[in-house]
C-alpha positions as CSV (number, residue, x, y, z in Angstrom):
1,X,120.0,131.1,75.0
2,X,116.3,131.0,76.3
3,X,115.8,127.8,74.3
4,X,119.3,126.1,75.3
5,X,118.1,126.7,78.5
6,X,114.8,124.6,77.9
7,X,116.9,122.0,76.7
8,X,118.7,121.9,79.8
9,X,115.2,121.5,81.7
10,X,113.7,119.2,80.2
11,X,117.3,116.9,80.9
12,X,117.0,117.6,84.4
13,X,113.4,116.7,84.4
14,X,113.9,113.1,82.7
15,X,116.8,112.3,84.3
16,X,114.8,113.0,87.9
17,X,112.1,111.4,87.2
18,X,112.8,107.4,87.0
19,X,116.2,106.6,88.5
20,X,113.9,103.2,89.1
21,X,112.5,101.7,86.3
22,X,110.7,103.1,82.7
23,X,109.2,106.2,81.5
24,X,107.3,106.6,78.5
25,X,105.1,108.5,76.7
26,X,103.1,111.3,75.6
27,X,103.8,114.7,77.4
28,X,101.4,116.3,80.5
29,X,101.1,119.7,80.6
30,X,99.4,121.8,82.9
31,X,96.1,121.8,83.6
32,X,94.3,123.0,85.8
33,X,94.0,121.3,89.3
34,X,91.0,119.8,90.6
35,X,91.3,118.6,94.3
36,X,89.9,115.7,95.4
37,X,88.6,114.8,98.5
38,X,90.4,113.5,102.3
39,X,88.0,110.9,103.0
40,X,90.0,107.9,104.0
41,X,89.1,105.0,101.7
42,X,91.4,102.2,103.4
43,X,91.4,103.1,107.0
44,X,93.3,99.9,108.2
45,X,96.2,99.4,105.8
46,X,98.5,101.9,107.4
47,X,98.6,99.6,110.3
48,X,99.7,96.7,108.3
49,X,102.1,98.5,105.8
50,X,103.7,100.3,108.3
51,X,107.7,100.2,108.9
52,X,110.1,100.3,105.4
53,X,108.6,101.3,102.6
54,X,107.1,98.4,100.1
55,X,109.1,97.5,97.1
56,X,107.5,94.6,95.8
57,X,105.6,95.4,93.2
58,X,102.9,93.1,93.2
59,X,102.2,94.1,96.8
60,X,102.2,98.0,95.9
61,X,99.6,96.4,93.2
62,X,97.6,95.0,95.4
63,X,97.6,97.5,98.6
64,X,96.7,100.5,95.8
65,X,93.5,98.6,95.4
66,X,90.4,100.6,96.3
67,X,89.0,97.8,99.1
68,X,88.4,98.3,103.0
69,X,88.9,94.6,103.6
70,X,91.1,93.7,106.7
71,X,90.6,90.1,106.9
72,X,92.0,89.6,103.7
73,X,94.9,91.9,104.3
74,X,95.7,89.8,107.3
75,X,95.8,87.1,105.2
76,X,97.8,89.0,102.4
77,X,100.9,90.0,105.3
78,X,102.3,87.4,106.4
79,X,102.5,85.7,102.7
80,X,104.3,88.9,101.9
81,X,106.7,88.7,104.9
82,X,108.1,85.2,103.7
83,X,110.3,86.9,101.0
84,X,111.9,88.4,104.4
85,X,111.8,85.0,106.2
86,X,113.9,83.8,103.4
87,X,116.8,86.3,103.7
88,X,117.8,84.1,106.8
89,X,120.7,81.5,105.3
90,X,119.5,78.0,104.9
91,X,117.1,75.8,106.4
92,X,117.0,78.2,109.2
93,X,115.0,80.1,107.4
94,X,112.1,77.8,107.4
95,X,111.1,78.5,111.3
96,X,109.9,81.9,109.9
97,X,108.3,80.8,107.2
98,X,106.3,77.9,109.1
99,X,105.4,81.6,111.3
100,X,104.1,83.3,108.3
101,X,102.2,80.5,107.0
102,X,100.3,79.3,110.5
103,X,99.4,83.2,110.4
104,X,98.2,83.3,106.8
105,X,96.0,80.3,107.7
106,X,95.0,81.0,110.9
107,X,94.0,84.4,109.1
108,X,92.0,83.0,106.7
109,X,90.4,80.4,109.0
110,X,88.9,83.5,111.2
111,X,88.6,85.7,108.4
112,X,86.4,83.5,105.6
113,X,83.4,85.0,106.1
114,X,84.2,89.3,106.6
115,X,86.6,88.1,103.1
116,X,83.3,86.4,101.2
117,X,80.5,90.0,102.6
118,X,83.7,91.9,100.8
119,X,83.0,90.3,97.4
120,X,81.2,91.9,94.8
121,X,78.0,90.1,94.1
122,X,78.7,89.4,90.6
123,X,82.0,88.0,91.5
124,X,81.5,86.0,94.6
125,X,81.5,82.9,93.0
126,X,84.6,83.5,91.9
127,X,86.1,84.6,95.0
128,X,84.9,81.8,96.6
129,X,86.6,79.3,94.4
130,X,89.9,81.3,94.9
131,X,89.5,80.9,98.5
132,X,89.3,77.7,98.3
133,X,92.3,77.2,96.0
134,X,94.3,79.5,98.3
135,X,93.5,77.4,101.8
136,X,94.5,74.1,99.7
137,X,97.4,76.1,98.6
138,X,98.4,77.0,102.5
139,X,98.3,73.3,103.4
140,X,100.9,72.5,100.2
141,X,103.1,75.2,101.8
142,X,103.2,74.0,104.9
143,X,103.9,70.4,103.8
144,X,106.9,72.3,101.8
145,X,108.6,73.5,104.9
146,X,108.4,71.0,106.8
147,X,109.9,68.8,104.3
148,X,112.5,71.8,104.5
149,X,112.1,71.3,100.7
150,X,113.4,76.1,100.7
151,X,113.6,76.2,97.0
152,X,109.9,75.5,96.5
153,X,108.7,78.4,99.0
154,X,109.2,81.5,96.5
155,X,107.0,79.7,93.9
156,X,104.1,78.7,96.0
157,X,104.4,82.1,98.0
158,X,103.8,83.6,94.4
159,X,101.1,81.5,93.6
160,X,99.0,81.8,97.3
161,X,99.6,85.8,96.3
162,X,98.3,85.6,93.3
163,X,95.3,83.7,94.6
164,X,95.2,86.5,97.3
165,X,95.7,89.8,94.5
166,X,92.7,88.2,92.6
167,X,90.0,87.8,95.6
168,X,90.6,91.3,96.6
169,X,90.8,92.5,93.0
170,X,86.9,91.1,92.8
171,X,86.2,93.0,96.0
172,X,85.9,96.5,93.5
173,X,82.3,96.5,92.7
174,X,82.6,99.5,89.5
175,X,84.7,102.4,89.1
176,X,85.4,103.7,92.2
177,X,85.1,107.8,91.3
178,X,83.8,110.5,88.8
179,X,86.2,111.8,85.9
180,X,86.3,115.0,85.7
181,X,84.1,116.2,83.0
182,X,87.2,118.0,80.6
183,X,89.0,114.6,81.2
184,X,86.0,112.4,80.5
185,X,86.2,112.5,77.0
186,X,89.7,110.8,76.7
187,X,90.4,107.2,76.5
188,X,90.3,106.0,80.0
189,X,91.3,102.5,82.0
190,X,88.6,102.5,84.0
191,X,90.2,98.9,85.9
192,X,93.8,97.1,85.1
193,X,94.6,95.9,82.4
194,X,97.9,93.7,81.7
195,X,100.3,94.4,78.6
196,X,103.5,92.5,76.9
197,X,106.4,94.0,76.2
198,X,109.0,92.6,73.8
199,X,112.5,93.9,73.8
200,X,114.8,93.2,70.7
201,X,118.0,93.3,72.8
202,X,121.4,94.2,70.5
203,X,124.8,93.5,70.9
204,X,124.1,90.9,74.1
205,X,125.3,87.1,73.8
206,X,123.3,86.3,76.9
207,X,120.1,87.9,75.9
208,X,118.6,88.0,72.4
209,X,115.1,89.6,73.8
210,X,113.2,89.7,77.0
211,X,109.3,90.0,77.8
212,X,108.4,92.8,80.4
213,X,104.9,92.1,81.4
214,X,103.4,95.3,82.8
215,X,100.1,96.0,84.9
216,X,98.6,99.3,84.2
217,X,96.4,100.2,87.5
218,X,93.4,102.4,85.8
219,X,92.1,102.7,89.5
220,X,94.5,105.4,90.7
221,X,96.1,106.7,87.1
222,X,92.8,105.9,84.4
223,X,93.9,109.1,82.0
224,X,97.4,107.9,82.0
225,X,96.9,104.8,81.7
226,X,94.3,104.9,79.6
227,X,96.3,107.4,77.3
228,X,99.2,104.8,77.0
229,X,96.9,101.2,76.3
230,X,95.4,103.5,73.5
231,X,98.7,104.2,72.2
232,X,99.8,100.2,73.0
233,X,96.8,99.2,70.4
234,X,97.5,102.2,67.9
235,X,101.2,100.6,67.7
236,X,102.7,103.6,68.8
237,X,105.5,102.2,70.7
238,X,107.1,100.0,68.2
239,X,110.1,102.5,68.3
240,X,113.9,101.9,70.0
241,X,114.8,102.8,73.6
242,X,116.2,106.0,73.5
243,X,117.6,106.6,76.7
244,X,119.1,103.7,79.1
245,X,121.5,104.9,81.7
246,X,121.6,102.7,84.9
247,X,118.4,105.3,86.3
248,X,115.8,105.8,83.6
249,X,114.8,103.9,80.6
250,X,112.7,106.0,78.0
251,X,110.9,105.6,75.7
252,X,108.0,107.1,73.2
253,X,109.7,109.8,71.0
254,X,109.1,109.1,67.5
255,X,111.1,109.8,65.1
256,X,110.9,113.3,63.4
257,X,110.5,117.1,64.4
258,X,107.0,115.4,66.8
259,X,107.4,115.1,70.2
260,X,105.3,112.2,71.4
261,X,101.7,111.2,69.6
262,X,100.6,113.2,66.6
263,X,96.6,113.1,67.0
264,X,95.4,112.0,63.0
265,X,92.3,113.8,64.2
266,X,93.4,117.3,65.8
267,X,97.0,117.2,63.6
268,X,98.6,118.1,67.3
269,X,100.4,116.5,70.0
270,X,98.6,114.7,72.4
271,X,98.8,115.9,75.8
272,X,97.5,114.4,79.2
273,X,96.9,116.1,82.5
274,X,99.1,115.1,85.4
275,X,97.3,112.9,88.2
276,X,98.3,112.0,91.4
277,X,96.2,109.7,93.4
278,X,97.2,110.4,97.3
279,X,96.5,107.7,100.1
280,X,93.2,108.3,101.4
281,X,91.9,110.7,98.4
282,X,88.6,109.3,97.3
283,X,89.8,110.6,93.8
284,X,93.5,112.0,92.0
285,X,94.8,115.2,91.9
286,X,94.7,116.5,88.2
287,X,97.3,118.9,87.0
288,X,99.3,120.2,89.9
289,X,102.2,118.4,91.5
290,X,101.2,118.0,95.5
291,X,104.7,120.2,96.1
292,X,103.0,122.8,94.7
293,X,99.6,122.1,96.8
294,X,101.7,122.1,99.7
295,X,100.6,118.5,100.7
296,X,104.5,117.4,101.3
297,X,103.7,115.1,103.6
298,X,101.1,113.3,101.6
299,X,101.8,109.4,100.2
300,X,100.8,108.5,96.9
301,X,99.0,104.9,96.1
302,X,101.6,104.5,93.0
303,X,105.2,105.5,94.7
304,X,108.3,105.2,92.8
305,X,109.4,102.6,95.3
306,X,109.6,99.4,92.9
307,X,111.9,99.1,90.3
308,X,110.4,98.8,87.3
309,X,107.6,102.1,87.8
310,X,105.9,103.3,85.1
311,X,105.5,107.0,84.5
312,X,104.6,109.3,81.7
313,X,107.2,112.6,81.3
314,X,106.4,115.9,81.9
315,X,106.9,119.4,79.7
316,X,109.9,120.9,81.5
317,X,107.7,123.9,81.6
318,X,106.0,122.9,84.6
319,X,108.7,121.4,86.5
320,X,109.2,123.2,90.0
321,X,112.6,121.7,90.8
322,X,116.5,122.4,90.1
323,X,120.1,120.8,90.8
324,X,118.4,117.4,92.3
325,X,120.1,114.3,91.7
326,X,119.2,110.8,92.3
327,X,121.8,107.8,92.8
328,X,118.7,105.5,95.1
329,X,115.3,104.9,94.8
330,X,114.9,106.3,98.4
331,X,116.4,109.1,100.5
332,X,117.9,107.8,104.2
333,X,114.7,108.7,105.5
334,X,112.6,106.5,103.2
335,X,111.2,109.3,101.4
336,X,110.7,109.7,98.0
337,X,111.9,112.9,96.2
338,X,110.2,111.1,93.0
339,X,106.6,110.7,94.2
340,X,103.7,113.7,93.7
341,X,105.9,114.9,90.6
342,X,105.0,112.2,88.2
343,X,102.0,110.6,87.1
344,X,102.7,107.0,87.7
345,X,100.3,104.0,86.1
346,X,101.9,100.4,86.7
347,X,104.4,98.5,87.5
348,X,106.8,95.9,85.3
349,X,105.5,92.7,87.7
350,X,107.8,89.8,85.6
351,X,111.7,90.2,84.4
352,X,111.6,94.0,85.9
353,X,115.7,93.1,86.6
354,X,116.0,92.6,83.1
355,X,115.5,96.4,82.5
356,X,119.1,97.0,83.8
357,X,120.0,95.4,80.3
358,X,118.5,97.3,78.1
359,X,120.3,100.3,76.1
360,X,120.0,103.2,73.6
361,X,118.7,101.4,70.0
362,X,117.6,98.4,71.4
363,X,114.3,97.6,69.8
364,X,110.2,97.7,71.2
365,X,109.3,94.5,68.9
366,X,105.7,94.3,70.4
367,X,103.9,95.2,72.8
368,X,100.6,93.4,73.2
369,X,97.3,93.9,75.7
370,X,96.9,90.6,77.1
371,X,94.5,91.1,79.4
372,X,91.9,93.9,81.0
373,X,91.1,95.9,76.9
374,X,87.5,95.8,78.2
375,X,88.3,98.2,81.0
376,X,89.5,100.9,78.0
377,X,86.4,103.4,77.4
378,X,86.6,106.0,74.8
379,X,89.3,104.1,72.7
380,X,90.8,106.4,69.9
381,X,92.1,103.6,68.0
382,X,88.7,102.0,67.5
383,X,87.4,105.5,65.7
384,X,90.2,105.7,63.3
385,X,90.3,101.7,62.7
């Protein structure tokens, strides 16, 4: 009975913990918890992200960055706010966007120079040159709309954002905290990195197979994320989906009496600690949820808000909930039951609706790195060959 009981646990803890988008890998277990300090790192974003929760997520990408750079954020809003400009019907939807796009340039006009002392030296050339690109880019966009040419907005808007995600990604100058020292030993994203997923998709006439790409953020989750671009390059995951039911798609159960990664060099499971990186933490929480800190009020830099969120599964063990169930991403009050429960590390950024597809036995083809393996210290993979 004990054990049936366990079972039933560890169900209610998978099915919880992505009614939005994929969960994989090795187990967490307890460990235990080191807090991490309330110094705010980005004092100013709270003003500009304020209102309904962000669900983009590129934008979740980019505002988890560890930067204190307003004029770029100024610049960053208003290119967001277009995908709600075109909601409007029609051409009418243009007058907003010409809005958003005099205030992204006028941003970035007044801005330049607090956006170039941001840089970090060794990539201010760089930077530069994106800036550049991105104030050509803002000219292109206005000559779009007032062509009233609509159906050419989302792609530049994706472009001018990308331009934007790069500069402030070459704002972080190093790693922006210390491991802890029993952690510091595993392989750790120490940065982003950018993986490929291929999906062998069965029984589907209009879909054969589908690429995910995914960005792993090693600023806010580097265990976690580290853990699974180890696995990535020890082929780990070339398994089938084995669970796919409208909420959560899973994931990283091998075949066999294993649950999860068999270390060749310790003949045990691997385990990783849960981490938790709140908003305005100078470092994440390891292994204890921030229910169970009492911080219920905190936000964490990786929410559950986007579908298409990565997070690692927890040992039912150390689960501290019963009898919830989620139908939303997002209670009526915008909170998120989800968040400061689950160690999230990235987001699926291209064919994330795709995910909705996928089913039991469908097949993990490949997944490849594609960019950001330098980032990985203390690869396993490279000591076993």
């Amino acid at each position: 009975m004990q054990k049936r009981n366990l079972f039933k646990w560890k169900e209610c803890a998978i099915s919880v913990a992505l009614s939005v988008g994929l969960i994989t890998g090795a187990p967490t277990l307890g460990w235990s918890a080191h807090a991490s300090p309330l110094q705010p790192v980005i004092p100013d974003v709270s003003v500009l992200i304020s209102g309904p929760p962000v669900k983009d997520p590129g934008a979740l990408l980019r505002y988890a960055l560890p930067i204190d750079n307003k004029a770029i954020r100024e610049v960053q809003k208003p290119l967001e706010d277009i995908t709600d400009s075109l909601k409007v019907a029609g051409v009418r939807a243009l007058d907003s966007v010409e809005r958003n796009v005099r205030q992204a340039s006028r941003a970035l006009s007044n801005g330049r120079n607090l956006i170039l002392q941001g840089l970090a030296e060794s990539k201010r050339a760089n930077g530069e040159e994106l800036l550049d690109k991105l104030a050509v880019g803002l000219e292109e966009l206005q000559r779009v709309v007032e062509d009233k040419n609509r159906d050419a907005v989302a792609p530049k808007q994706k472009e001018l954002l990308q331009y934007v995600g790069t500069v402030e990604e070459d704002m972080v100058d190093g790693f922006p905290f210390e491991i802890p020292e029993e952690f510091s030993n595993m392989p750790l994203l120490k940065g982003r990195a950018t993986v490929d997923m291929k999906v062998k998709i069965k029984d589907n006439p209009n879909l054969e197979d589908c690429v995910f790409r995914i960005v792993l953020d090693g600023y806010n989750a580097p265990v976690t994320a580290g853990n699974f671009i180890d696995l990535v390059e020890r082929k780990f995951y070339g398994m089938e989906i084995q669970r796919a039911d409208g909420f959560v798609v899973q994931t990283g159960d091998p075949e066999g009496p294993a649950e999860g990664f068999i270390d060749p060099g310790t003949g045990k499971t691997r385990t990783v600690p849960l981490e938790i990186m709140v908003d305005g933490d100078k470092a994440p929480v390891y292994g204890e949820t921030l229910e169970d800190l009492g911080r219920y009020k905190a936000q964490t830099k990786l929410p559950f808000n986007a579908f298409g969120t990565m997070a690692m599964a927890r040992e039912a063990s150390f689960m501290r909930i019963e009898h919830i169930g989620i139908h939303s991403e997002l209670t009526p009050s915008n909170a998120n039951i989800l968040d400061g429960r689950y160690a999230v590390f990235g987001y699926v950024t291209e064919n994330e609706d795709y995910l909705a597809d996928l089913k039991v036995g469908d097949v993990i083809e490949s997944i490849q790195v594609v960019s950001g393996l330098e980032n990985l210290v203390n690869p396993s993979y490279k000591i076993v060959g």
